[in-house]
N, C-alpha and C positions, 0 to 999 in steps of 0.2 A: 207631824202628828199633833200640831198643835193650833188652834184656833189665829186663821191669816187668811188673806188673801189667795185666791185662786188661780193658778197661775195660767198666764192665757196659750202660752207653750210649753213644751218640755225641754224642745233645743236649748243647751245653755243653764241648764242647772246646775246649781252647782251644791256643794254641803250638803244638809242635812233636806234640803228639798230634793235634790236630786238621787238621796239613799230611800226616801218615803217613796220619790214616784218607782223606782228600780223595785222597792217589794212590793208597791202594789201591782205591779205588771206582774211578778212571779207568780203573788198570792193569785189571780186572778186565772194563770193557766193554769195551776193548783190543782183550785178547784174544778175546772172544769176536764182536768184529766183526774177526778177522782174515781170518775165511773165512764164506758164508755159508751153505754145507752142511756145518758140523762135523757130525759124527753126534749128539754130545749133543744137537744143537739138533731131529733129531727126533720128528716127534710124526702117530700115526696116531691122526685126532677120532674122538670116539665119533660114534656111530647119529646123522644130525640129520633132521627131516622135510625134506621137499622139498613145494613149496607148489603144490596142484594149481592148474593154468592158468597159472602162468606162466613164465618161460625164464630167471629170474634164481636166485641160489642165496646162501641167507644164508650167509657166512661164517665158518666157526668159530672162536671164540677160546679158548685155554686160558692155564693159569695153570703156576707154576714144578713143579707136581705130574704134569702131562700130560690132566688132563681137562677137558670142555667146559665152561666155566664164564664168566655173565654178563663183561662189562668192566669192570673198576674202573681206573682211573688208566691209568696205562701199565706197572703191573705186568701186565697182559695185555698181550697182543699180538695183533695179528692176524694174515694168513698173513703170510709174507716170502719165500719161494719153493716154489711148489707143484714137485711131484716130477711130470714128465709121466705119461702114462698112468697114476695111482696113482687115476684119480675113480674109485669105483662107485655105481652107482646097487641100490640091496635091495628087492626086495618083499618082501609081507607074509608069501610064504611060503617067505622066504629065499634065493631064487634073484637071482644077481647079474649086471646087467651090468654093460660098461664100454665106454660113449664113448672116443672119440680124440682126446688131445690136438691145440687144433689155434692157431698160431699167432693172437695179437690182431687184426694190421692182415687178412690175410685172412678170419679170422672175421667182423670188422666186416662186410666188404662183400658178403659171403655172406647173411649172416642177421640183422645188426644192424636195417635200416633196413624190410624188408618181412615180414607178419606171415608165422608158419608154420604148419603143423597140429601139432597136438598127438601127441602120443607118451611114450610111456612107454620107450622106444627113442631117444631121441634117440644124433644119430650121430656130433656133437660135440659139448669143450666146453672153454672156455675161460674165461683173467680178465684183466679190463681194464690198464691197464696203471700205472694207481694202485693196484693189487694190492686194491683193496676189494669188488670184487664178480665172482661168477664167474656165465659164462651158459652157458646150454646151447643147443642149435642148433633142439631143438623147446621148445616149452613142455610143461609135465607134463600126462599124460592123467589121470591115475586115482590118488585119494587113497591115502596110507598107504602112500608110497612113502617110504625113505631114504636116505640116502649118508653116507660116508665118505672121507676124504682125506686120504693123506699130502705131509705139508707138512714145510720148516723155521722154527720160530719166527723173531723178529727176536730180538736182543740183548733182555737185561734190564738195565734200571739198577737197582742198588742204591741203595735212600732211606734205610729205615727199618730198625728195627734187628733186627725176625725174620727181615729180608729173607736170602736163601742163594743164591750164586751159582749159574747152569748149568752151570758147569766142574765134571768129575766130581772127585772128594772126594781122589783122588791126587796130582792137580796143582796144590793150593791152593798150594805152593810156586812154584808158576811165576807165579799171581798176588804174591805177595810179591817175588820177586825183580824182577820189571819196575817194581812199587811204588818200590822201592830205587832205580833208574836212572831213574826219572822224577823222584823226589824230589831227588837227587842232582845232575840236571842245571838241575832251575828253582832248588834252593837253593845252588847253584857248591859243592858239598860232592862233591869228588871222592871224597875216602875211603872214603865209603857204601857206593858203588856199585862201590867196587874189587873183583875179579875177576866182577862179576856177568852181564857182557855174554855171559863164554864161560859160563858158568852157564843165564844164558835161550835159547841158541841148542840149548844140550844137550836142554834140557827141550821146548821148542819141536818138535824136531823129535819126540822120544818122544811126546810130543801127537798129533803128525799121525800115527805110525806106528799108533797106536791110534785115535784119535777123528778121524783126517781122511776125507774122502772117497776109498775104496778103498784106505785104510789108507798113503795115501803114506808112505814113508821117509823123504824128508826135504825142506827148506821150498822154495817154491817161489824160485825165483830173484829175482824183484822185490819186494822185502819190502815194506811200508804202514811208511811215516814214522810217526815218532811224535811228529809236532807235534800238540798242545796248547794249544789255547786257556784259559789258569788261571783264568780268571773261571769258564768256563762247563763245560766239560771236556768241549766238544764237539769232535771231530777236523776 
């Protein structure tokens, strides 16, 4: 926390370098599990096929760049909240529909349990409530059909050392200053953290006025604790 040297890895810290980088990793999922529709965290999947004959829909996952790309670790993610009406369905010669969002428990008992006719039309569609699969209310009629869908990713954790936060590149101060007050409060070093509280609430708010959902002004009224578990840095 203190004016040094940059360190060119994190493997091998040790002391008080390796307690700075351990909160800025937490402060950093923190923030971005403050809200779970940031705008940062948007992301519209590219083209994926849809599998003719049947009523399920693979899930797309992307990585910290925004494109469809295989899973590796939990630096992907899968969806964390689909945006309603945002599914379309493409065909081959580009003409789009779009199903209607339709809630889990009534979809279940609609269409879950008895088979349907096929369509290339279906008239809903939904995702289970493990968020890992989504279905649709017909199964597919007709090959070389696609879709698209906007979603918000989940958080990313930072591991490794190319690793680069989702928080846009202006606010990296706001992951530093909450670093500060978390470090501050597990290491009883009030000094640290002196004036940073009116510091993160400033910044916090500029956050949301820009990256929150419909650009709020300012935070919401019941803030998220920021209890910490220091073993694991899970909230």
């Amino acid at each position: 926390l203190s004016a040094g040297a940059v360190p060119s890895t994190l493997a091998g810290l040790t002391g008080d370098a390796a307690k700075v980088a351990y909160w800025i990793r937490v402060a950093d999922l923190r923030i971005q599990r403050e809200r779970i529709d940031w705008q940062f965290l948007w992301v519209l999947s590219d083209p994926t096929p849809l599998v003719q004959g049947t009523a399920t829909v693979p899930i797309p996952v992307v990585n910290e760049v925004g494109g469809t790309n295989p899973p590796a670790e939990d630096n992907t993610v899968l969806i964390n909240k689909p945006i309603r009406d945002s599914f379309a369905i493409i065909n081959a010669s580009g003409e789009v529909y779009h199903p209607k969002y339709m809630e889990w428990r009534e979809f279940s008992t609609l269409y879950l349990y008895e088979v349907q006719p096929e369509s290339d039309y279906p008239a809903y569609w939904t995702i289970d409530p493990a968020n890992r699969t989504l279905y649709l209310s017909n199964p597919v009629e007709s090959a070389g059909l696609t879709y698209r869908i906007q979603f918000y990713r989940a958080p990313k954790r930072l591991r490794n050392d190319a690793d680069t936060t989702l928080i846009p590149d202006d606010f990296n101060r706001l992951v530093i200053v909450l670093g500060k007050i978390m470090y501050a409060e597990h290491e009883d070093a009030p000094e640290v953290s002196a004036g940073s509280h009116e510091e993160y609430d400033h910044m916090m708010n500029q956050l949301l006025s820009v990256w929150g959902p419909d650009n709020e002004w300012q935070r919401m009224d019941q803030d998220i604790p920021m209890e910490v578990d220091a073993r694991s840095g899970h909230f």
